[in-house]
FIKOLZA-1660 file (N, C-alpha, C; in steps of 0.1 Angstrom, whole numbers, plus 5000, padded with zeros to 4 digits):
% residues 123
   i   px   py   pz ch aa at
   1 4938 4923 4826  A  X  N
   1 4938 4913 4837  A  X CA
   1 4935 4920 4850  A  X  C
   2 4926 4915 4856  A  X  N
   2 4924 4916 4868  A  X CA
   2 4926 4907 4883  A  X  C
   3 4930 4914 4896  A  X  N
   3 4935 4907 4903  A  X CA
   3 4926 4914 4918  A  X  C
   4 4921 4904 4925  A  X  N
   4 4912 4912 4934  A  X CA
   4 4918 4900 4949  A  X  C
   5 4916 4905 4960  A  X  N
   5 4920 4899 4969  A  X CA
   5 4911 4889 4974  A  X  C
   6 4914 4875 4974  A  X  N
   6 4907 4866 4976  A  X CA
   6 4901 4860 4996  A  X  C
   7 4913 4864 5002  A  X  N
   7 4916 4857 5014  A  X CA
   7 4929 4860 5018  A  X  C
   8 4928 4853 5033  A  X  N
   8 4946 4855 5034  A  X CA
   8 4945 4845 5047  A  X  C
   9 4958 4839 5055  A  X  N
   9 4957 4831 5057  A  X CA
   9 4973 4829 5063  A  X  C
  10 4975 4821 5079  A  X  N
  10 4986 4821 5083  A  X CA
  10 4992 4810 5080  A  X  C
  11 5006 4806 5079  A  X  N
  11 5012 4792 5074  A  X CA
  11 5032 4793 5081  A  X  C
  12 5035 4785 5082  A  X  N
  12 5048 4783 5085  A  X CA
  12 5058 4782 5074  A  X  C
  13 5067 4789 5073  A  X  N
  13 5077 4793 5061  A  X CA
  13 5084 4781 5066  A  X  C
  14 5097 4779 5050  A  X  N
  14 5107 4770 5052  A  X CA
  14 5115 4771 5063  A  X  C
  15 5116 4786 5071  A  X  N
  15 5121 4788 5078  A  X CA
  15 5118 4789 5097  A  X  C
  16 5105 4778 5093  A  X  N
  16 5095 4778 5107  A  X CA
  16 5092 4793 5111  A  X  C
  17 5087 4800 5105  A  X  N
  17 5087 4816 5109  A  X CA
  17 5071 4813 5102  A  X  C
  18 5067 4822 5113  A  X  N
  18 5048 4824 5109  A  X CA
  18 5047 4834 5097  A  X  C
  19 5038 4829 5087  A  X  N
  19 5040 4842 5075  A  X CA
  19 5028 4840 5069  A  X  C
  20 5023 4852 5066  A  X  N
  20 5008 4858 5057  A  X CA
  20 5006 4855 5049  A  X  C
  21 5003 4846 5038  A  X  N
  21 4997 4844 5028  A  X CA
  21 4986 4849 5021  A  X  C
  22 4988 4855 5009  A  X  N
  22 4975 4864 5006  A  X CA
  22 4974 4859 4993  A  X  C
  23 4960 4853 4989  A  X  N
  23 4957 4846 4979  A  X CA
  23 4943 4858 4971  A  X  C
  24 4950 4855 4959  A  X  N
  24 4943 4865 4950  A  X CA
  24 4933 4858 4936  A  X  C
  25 4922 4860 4932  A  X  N
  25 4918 4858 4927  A  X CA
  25 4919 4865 4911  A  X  C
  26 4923 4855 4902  A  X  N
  26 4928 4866 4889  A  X CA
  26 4913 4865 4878  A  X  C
  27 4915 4873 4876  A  X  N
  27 4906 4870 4860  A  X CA
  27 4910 4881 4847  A  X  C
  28 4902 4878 4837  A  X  N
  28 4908 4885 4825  A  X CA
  28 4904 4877 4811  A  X  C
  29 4908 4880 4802  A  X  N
  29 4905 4876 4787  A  X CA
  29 4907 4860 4786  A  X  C
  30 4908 4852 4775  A  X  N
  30 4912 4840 4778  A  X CA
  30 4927 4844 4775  A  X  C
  31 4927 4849 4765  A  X  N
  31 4942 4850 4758  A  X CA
  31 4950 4854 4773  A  X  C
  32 4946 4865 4780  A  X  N
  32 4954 4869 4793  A  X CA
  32 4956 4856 4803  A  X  C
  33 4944 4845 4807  A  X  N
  33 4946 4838 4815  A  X CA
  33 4956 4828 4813  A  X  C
  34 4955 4824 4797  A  X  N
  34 4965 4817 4793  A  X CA
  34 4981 4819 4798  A  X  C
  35 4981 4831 4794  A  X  N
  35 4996 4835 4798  A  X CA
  35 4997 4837 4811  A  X  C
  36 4990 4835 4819  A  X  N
  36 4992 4834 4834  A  X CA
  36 4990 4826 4836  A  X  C
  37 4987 4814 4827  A  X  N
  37 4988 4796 4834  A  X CA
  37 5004 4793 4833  A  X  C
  38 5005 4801 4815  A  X  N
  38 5020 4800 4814  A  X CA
  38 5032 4800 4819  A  X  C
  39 5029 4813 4825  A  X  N
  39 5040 4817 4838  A  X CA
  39 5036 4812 4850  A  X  C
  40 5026 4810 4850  A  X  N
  40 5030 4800 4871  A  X CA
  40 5032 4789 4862  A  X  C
  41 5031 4775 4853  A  X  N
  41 5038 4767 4853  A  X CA
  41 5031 4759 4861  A  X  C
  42 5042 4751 4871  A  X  N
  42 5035 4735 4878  A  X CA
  42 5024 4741 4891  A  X  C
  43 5032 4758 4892  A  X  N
  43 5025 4765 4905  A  X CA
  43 5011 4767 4900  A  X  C
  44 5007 4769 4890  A  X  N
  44 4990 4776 4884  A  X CA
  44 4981 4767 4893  A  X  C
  45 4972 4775 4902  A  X  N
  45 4960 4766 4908  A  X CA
  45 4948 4774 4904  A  X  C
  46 4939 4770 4908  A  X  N
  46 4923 4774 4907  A  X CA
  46 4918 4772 4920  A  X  C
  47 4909 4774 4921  A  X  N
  47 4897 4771 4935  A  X CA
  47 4888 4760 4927  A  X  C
  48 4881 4756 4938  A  X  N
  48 4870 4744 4930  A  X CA
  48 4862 4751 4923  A  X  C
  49 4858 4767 4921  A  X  N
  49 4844 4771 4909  A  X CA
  49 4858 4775 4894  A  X  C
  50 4868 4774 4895  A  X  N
  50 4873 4773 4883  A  X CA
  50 4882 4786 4882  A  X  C
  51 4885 4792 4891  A  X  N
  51 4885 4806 4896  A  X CA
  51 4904 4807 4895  A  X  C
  52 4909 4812 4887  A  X  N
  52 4924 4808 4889  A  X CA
  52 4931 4820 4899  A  X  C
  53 4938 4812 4908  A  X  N
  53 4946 4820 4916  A  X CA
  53 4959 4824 4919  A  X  C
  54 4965 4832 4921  A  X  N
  54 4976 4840 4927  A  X CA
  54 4985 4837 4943  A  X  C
  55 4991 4835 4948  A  X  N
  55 4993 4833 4960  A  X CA
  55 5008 4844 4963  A  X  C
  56 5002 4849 4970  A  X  N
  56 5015 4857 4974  A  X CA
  56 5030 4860 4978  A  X  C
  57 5031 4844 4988  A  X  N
  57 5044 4836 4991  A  X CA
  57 5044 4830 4980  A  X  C
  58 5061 4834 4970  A  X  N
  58 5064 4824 4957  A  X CA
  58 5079 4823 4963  A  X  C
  59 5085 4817 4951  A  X  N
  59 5101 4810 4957  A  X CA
  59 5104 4814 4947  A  X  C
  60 5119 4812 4938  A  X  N
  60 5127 4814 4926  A  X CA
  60 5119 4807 4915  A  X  C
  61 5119 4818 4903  A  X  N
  61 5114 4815 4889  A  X CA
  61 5095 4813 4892  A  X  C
  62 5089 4816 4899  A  X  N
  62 5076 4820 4901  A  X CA
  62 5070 4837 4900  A  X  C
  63 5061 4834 4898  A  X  N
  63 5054 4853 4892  A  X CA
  63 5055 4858 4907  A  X  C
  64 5059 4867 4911  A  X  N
  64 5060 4872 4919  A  X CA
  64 5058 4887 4918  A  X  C
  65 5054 4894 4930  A  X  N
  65 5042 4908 4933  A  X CA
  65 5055 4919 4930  A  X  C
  66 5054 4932 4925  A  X  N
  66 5069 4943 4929  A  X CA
  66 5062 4953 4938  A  X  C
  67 5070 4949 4950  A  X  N
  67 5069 4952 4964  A  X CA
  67 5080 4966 4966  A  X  C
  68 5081 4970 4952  A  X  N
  68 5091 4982 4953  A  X CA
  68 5084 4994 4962  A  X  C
  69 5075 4997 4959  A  X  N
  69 5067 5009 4966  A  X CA
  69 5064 5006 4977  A  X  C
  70 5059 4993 4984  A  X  N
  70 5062 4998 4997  A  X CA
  70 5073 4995 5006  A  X  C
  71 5086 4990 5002  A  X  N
  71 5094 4992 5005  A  X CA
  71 5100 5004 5007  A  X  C
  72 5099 5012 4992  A  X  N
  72 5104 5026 4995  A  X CA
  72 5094 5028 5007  A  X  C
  73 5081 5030 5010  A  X  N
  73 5074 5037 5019  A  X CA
  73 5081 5036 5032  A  X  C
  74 5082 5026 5033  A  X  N
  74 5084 5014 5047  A  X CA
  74 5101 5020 5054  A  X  C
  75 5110 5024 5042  A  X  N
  75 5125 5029 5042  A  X CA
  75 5119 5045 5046  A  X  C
  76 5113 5055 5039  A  X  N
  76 5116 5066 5043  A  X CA
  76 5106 5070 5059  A  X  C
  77 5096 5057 5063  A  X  N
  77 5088 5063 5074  A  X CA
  77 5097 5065 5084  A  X  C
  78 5108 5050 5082  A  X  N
  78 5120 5047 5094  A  X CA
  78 5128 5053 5094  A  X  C
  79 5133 5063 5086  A  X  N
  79 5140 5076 5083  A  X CA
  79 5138 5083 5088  A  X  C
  80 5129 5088 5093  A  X  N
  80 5121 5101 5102  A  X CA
  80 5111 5095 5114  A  X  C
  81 5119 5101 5121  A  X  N
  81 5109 5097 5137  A  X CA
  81 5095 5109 5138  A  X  C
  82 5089 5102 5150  A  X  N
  82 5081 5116 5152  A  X CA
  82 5069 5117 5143  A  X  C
  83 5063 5132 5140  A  X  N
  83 5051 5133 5132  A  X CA
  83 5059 5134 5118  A  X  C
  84 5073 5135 5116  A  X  N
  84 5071 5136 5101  A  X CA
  84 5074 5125 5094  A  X  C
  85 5075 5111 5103  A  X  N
  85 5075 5097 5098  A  X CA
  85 5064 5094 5099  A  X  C
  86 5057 5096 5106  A  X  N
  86 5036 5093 5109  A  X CA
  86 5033 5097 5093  A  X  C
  87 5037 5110 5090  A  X  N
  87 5031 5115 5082  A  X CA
  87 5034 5113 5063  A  X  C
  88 5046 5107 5065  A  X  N
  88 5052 5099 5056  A  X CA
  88 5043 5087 5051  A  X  C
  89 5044 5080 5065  A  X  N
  89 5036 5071 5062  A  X CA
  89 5025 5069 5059  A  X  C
  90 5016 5080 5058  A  X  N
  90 5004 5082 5059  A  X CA
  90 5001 5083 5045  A  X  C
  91 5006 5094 5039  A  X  N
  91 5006 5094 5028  A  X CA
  91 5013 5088 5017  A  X  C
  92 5022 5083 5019  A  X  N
  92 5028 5065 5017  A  X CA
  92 5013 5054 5013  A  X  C
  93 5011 5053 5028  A  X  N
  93 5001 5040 5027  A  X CA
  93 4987 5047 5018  A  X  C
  94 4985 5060 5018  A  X  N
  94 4970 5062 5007  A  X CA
  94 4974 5062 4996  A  X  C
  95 4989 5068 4989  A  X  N
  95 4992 5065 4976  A  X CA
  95 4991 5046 4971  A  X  C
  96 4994 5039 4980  A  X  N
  96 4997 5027 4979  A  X CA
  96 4983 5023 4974  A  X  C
  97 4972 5028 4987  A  X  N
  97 4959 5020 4977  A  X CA
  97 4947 5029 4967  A  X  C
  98 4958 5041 4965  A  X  N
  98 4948 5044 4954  A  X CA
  98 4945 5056 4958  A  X  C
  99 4943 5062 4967  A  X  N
  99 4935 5070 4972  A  X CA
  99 4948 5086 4975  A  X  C
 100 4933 5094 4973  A  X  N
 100 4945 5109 4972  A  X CA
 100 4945 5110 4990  A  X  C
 101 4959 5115 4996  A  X  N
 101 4961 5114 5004  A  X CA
 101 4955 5131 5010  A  X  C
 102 4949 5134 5024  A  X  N
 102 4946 5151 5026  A  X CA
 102 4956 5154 5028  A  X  C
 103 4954 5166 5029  A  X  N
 103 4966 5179 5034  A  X CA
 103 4970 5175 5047  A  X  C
 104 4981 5176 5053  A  X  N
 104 4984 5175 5059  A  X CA
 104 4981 5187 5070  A  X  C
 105 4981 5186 5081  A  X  N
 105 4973 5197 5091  A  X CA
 105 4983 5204 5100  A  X  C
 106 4985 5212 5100  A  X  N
 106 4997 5222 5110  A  X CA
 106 4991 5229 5111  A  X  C
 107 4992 5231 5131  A  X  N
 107 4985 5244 5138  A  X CA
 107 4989 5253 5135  A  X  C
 108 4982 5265 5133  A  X  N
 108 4986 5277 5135  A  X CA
 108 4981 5287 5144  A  X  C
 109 4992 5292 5150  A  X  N
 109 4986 5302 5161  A  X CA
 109 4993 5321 5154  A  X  C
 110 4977 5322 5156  A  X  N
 110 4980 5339 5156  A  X CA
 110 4986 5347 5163  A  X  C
 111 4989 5353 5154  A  X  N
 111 5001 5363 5164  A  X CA
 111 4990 5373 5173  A  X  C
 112 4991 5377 5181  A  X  N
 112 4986 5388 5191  A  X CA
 112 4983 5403 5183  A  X  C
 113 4970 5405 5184  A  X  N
 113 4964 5418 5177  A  X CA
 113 4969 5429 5190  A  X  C
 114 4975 5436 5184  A  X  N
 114 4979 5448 5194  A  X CA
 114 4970 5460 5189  A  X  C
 115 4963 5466 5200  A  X  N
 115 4954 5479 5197  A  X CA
 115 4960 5489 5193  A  X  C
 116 4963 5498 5184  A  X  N
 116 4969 5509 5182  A  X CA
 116 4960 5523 5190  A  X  C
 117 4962 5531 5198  A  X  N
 117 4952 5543 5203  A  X CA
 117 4951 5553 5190  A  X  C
 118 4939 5557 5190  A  X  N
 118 4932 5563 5182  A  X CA
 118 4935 5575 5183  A  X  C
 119 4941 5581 5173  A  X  N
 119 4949 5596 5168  A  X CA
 119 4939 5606 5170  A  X  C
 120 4938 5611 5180  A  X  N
 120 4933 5625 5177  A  X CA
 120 4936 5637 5170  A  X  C
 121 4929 5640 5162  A  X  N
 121 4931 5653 5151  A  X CA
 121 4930 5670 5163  A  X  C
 122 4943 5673 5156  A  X  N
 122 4941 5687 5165  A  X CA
 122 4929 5693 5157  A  X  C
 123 4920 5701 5157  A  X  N
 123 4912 5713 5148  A  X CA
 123 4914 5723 5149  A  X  C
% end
């Protein structure tokens, strides 16, 4: 099964609070789609080309996303101030979409070349 992001979209929660709606387009086998009519239940919608969808705001006993990982991300950036919550985060949010995160960059300054004088040989 596949799930690709459709749109997204602002709307007013039960709780008059403005909230994101991210609507996903799913596809997959029939056998797969089945069982994702299954489980959304009275919630299962489509688009008008037949396209079945996902919506991101669900309530109790609806398929719902696991939002574990960026939670953890979201917990350890606010843990650490500074560049090593930036940098948390950073590498946080590129694991999250896939992508290998770079090395992280710290200056380094050379230490000071000191000339040693040059040994003259008695003969």
């Amino acid at each position: 099964m596949k799930i690709k992001l459709n749109r997204s979209y602002k709307k007013l929660n039960k709780n008059s609070e403005l909230t994101t709606v991210f609507v996903y387009a799913v596809s997959g086998t029939e056998e797969q789609l089945a069982s994702f009519k299954e489980a959304m239940g009275d919630n299962f919608r489509e688009s008008e080309e037949g396209q079945a969808l996902w919506f991101s705001i669900t309530s109790a006993g609806k398929v719902v996303p696991d939002m574990s990982k960026f939670d953890q991300a979201a917990s350890l950036a606010s843990q650490y101030g500074g560049n090593l919550g930036l940098e948390l985060a950073r590498i946080a949010a590129a694991q999250l979409m896939g992508l290998q995160p770079a090395a992280a960059t710290v200056p380094v300054i050379a230490a000071p070349v000191v000339e040693k004088p040059a040994v003259e040989s008695e003969e």
